[in-house]
N, C-alpha and C positions, 0 to 999 in steps of 0.2 A: 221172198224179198226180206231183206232186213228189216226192222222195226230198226223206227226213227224215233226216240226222244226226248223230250226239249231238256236243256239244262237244268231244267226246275225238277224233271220227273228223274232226272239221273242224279242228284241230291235227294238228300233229305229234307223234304219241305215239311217245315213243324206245325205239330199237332196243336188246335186251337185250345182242346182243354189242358194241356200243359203250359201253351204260352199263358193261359190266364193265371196259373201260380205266377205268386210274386218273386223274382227270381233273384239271386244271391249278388247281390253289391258285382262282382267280378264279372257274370254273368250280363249283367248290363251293359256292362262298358263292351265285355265282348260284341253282345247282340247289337248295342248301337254302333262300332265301329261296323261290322257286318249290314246293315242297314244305309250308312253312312255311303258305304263302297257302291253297295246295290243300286241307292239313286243314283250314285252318281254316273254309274253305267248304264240307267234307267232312260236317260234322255240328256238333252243337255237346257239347263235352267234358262227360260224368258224371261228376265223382269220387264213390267207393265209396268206403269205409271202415268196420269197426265193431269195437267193442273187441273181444278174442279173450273168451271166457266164462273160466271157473272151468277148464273141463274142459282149454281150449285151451292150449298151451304159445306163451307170445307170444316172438316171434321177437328174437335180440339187439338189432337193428334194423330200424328198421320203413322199408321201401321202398314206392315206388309204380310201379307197372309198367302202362303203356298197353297196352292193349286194343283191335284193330278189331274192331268190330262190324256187320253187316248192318242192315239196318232192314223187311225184306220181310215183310210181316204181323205177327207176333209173334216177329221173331226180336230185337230189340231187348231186349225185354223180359224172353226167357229169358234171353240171352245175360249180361244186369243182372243177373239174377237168382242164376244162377251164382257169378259173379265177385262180385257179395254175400258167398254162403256159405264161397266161399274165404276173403274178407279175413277174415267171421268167425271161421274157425279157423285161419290163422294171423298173423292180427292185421297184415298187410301189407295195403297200400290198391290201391286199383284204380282205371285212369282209363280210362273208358269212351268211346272214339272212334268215333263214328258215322259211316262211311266211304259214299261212293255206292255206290247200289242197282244202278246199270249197272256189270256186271263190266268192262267194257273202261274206264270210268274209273274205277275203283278200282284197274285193273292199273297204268293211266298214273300215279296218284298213289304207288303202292307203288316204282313205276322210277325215279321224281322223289327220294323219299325215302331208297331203297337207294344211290340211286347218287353220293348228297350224303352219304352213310355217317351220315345224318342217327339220332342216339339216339331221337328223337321216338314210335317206337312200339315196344315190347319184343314183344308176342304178336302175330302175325298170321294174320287167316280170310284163306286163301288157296284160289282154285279149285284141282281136282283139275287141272287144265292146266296149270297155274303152276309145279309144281317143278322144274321142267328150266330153266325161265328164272331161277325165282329162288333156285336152290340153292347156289350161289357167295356169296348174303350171307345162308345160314340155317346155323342149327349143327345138330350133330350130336346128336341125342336118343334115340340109341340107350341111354344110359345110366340116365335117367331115367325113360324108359317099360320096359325092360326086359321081362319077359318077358308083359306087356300085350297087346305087338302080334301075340302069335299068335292073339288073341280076336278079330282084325278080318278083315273079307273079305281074303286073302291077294291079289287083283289088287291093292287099295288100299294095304297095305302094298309091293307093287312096286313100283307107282307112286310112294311116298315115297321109296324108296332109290335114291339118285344115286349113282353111283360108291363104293357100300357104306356111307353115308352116310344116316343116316334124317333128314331134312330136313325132315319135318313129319308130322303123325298124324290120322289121319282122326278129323271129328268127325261128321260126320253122310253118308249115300250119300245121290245121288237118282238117278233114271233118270225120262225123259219116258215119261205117265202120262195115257191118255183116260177122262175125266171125260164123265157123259152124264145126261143128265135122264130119270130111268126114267119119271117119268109121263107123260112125250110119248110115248117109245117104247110103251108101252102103251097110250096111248090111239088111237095109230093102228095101232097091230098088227106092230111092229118087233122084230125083234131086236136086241141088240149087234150092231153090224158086224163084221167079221172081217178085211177088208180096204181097201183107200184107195178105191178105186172105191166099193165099196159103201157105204161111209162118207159118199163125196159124193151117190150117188143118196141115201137115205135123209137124209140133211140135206135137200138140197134139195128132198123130196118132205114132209116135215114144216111147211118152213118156206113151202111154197108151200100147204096145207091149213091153218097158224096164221095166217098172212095172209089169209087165204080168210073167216073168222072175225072179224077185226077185227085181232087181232095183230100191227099191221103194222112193230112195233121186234122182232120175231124172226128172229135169225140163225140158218144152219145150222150153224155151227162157226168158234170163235176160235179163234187162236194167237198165236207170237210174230214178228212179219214183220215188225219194226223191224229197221234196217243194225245188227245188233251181236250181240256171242257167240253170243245166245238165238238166233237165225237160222240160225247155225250147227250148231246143236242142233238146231233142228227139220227143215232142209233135209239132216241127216245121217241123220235116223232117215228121211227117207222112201227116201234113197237108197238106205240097208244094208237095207230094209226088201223094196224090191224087187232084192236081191242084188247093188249097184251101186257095190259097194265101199264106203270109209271114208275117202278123199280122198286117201289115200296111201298105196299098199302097204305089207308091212316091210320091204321094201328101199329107200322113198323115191318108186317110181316114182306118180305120180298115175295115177290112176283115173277122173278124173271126167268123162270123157267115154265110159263103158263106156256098148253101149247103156239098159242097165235104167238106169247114174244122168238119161240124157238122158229116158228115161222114166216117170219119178218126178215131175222137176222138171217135165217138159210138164204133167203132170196138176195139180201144184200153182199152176203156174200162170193157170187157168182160175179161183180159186176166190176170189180176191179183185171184189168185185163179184155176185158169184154166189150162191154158199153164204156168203161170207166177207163182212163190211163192209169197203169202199173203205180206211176207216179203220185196219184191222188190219195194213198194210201201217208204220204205227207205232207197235205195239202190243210193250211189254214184258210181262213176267210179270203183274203186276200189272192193267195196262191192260186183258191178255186178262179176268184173275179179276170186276173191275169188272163187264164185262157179264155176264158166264156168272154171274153170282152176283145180278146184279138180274135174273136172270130172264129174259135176251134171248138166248140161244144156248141150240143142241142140245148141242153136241160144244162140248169145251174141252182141247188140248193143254196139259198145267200140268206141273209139280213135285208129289212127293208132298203137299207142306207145306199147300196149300190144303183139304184135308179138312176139320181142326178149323176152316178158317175158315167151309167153307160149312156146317159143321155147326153154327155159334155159334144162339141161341135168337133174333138177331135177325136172321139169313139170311134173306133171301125165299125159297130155295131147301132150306133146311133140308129133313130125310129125304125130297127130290125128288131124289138126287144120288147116282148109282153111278160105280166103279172099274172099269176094265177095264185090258190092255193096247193097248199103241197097236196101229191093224190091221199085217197083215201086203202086202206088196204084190204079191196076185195070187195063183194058186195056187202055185207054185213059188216065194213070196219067205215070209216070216216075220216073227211080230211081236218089234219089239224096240225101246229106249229110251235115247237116248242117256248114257251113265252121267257125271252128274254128282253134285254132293256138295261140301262145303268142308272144309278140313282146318287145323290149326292149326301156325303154325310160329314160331318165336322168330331176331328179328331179330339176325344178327352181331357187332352196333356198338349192341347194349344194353346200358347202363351195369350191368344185373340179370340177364346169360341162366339162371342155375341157379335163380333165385327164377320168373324169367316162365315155367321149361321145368317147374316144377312146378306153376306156373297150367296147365300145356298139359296135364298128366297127370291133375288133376283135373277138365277141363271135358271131357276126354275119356273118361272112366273110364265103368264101366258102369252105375255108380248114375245119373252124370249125364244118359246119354244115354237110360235109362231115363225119367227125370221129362222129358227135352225130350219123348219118343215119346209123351207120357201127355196134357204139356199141349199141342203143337204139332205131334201128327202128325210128326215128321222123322224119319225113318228113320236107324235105330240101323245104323252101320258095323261093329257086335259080333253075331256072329252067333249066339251064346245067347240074345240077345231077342227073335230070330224065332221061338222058341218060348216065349217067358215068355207067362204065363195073361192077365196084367193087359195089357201090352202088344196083346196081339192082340185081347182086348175092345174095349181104345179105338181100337182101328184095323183093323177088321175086313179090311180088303183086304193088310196086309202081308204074311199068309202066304202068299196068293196072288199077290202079288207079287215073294216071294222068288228066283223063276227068274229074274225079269226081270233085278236086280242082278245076278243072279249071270251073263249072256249079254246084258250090257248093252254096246251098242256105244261105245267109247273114241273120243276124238278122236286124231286122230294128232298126239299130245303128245309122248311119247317118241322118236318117231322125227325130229319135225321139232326136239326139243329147245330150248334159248335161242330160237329163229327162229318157234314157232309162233305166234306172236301175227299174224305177219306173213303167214301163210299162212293161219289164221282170217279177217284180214283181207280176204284176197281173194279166199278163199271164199263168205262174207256178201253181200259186195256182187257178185259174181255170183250168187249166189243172189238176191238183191233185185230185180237187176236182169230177174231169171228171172221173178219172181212178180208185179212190178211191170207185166210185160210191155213192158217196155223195150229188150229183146232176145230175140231167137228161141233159145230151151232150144239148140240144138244148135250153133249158131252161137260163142254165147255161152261155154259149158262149154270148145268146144278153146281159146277165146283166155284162159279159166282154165287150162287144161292147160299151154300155152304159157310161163302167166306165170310157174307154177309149176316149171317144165322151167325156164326162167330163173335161175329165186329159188334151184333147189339146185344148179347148175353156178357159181354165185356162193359161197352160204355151204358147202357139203358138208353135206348132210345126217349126224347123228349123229354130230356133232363139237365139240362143244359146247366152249365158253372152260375154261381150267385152270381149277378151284376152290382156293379158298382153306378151307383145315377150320381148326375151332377145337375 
């Protein structure tokens, strides 16, 4: 099958310790015209605004501060929502920037726009991968969230501290999350699987009995096997899954040629064709939710966030759809999900940072993340709402999923610091090229090992460019 990918991966997407040089007067205007264009094909601009009330204290002056926003199910619409109720109470306006859904061009366009020192967006959703790349053009919010961020899973607040520097604050966790159709499993006499193997027999023993029937558009299990982050997400949890490391030790050294990672990836890649549609192998978040949600998959690797979706009154799938964790691989591996989540941070070279970093306190606070858990499923980064009454009603699986966050396997972010984009990178597409079967699991992973033994005798791992604090 051909390899699909995204227009970010078919560019040059720029390298985060180059954009931190200061770059040549001509250079800028380039970069920001280039930036310029990107937004503007990124989404199309909301502006928010709404008088402050009676009760509300309206601000000396009134500013407008940009906003990225996702677009993935309903998060558009909370996210609107939000940044609504702020302008309402303090009478400051809000412009709502619909950014790409594919995290790797959204990173490309955030490195376009940072590194043009471009004012163009004041708050930014950034992945929980992103701070160590982007923390040289984000300020310090230690002062404004203040004594907040001890309410937040304490690995997520690590993760925002750069060189004692809080550079952004987590708005939402997620960890990868199996989704499974209980009335198949019942009606042929299944349990939840437990592990990757059993996962695939049991798919593909359902999907060869629904075909048997008439059925014949039922899969055994979607995922995300398009060349890009989500790949790396999924091809991680299988690896740490069967004990096969996390791609890069804490010392830097790679991993992924341990035999359990070669043994992970052999099995996934049998499944495209198989248990899996041909087709999944370009399959984002979304693309996966599409089928598993009209009714044509067993098993679905997702994000927390698809619940409310498959839950809406016009699901085909409505209360046909349980929560588990993802299997474990083998008897000696364990279940676990790769931890992601987006986080909010305020751009350096905002014309407003102490207006846009109290945007960032209120969309982050716990009332807010509260009503997103209520209306959209997203898992609250505050860990007092794993136990609120109302919260755990509309989301029956969160309590049960509170381990997961909490032993949720990390990309090696930190370690590979400003450079992991680059090492995501060629994780993915060996990974792709794994599942695509385009190259043989063992063969394949050392001349990853290789490239990666390369890439950190070149930059040094955990050395990241001087920042610059504001």
């Amino acid at each position: 099958m051909m390899r699909t990918r995204s227009a970010a991966n078919r560019c040059s997407v720029p390298r985060p310790e180059l954009a931190a040089r200061r770059p040549r007067r001509w250079c800028w205007r380039r970069h920001a015209a280039i930036g310029t264009l990107l937004l503007a094909a990124a989404g199309v601009a909301r502006g928010l605004s709404q008088a402050p009330s009676a009760d509300d204290a309206a601000p000396a002056r009134s500013v407008q501060i940009a906003l990225s926003c996702g677009a993935l199910g309903i998060e558009l619409r909370l996210c609107e929502q939000g940044a609504q109720a702020w302008a309402r109470h303090t009478g400051h306006r809000v412009k709502i920037i619909s950014t790409p859904n594919s995290s790797t061009e959204r990173l490309a366009l955030y490195l376009q726009l940072l590194a043009s020192h471009s004012p163009d967006l004041d708050v930014l959703q950034i992945d929980v991968v992103w701070t160590g790349m982007l923390a040289m053009h984000l300020i310090d919010l230690r002062a404004e969230i203040g004594d907040a961020a001890a309410a937040h899973f304490p690995a997520l607040i690590a993760n925002d501290t750069i060189a004692g520097r809080l550079v952004a604050v987590p708005w939402w966790i997620d960890a990868g999350v199996l989704y499974y159709r209980s009335d198949l499993l019942a009606r042929h006499g299944f349990e939840v699987p437990t592990d990757w193997q059993a996962l695939t027999d049991v798919a593909r023993e359902i999907q060869r009995r629904e075909r048997a029937t008439g059925n014949d558009r039922l899969w055994g299990f979607v995922w995300q096997g398009r060349a890009y982050e989500g790949l790396t997400c999924n091809a991680l949890e299988w690896i740490d899954a069967f004990g096969g490391g996390a791609i890069l030790s804490a010392d830097g050294t790679p991993t992924v040629t341990h035999p359990r990672a070669v043994a992970a990836l052999s099995l996934a890649a049998g499944w495209a064709g198989d248990i899996s549609p041909p087709g999944v192998l370009a399959y984002d978040e979304e693309a996966a939710r599409g089928v598993f949600q009209s009714g044509h998959a067993v098993f679905m690797r997702k994000w927390p966030y698809a619940w409310s979706l498959l839950q809406n009154p016009d699901s085909p799938v409505r209360d046909r759809v349980g929560v588990a964790t993802l299997p474990a691989g083998g008897a000696d591996g364990k279940p676990t999900g790769a931890l992601g989540g987006w986080h909010l941070a305020v751009s350096r070279h905002s014309r407003h940072p102490r207006v846009a970093a109290d945007l960032v306190r209120y969309l982050t606070s716990e009332a807010e993340q509260k009503r997103r858990a209520l209306a959209g499923s997203y898992n609250p980064s505050i860990v007092a709402l794993y136990r609120d009454p109302e919260v755990l009603a509309a989301n029956p699986f969160f309590g049960t999923l509170f381990g997961t966050f909490e032993h949720a396997v990390a990309r090696p972010s930190r370690i590979a610091g400003p450079r992991y984009n680059r090492v995501s990178y060629a994780f993915w597409n060996a990974a792709h090229d794994i599942v695509s079967r385009r190259a043989e699991p063992r063969a394949r992973l050392e001349s990853l090992d290789t490239e990666l033994r390369r890439l950190s005798r070149r930059v040094h791992w955990r050395k990241p460019p001087a920042e610059t604090t504001r």
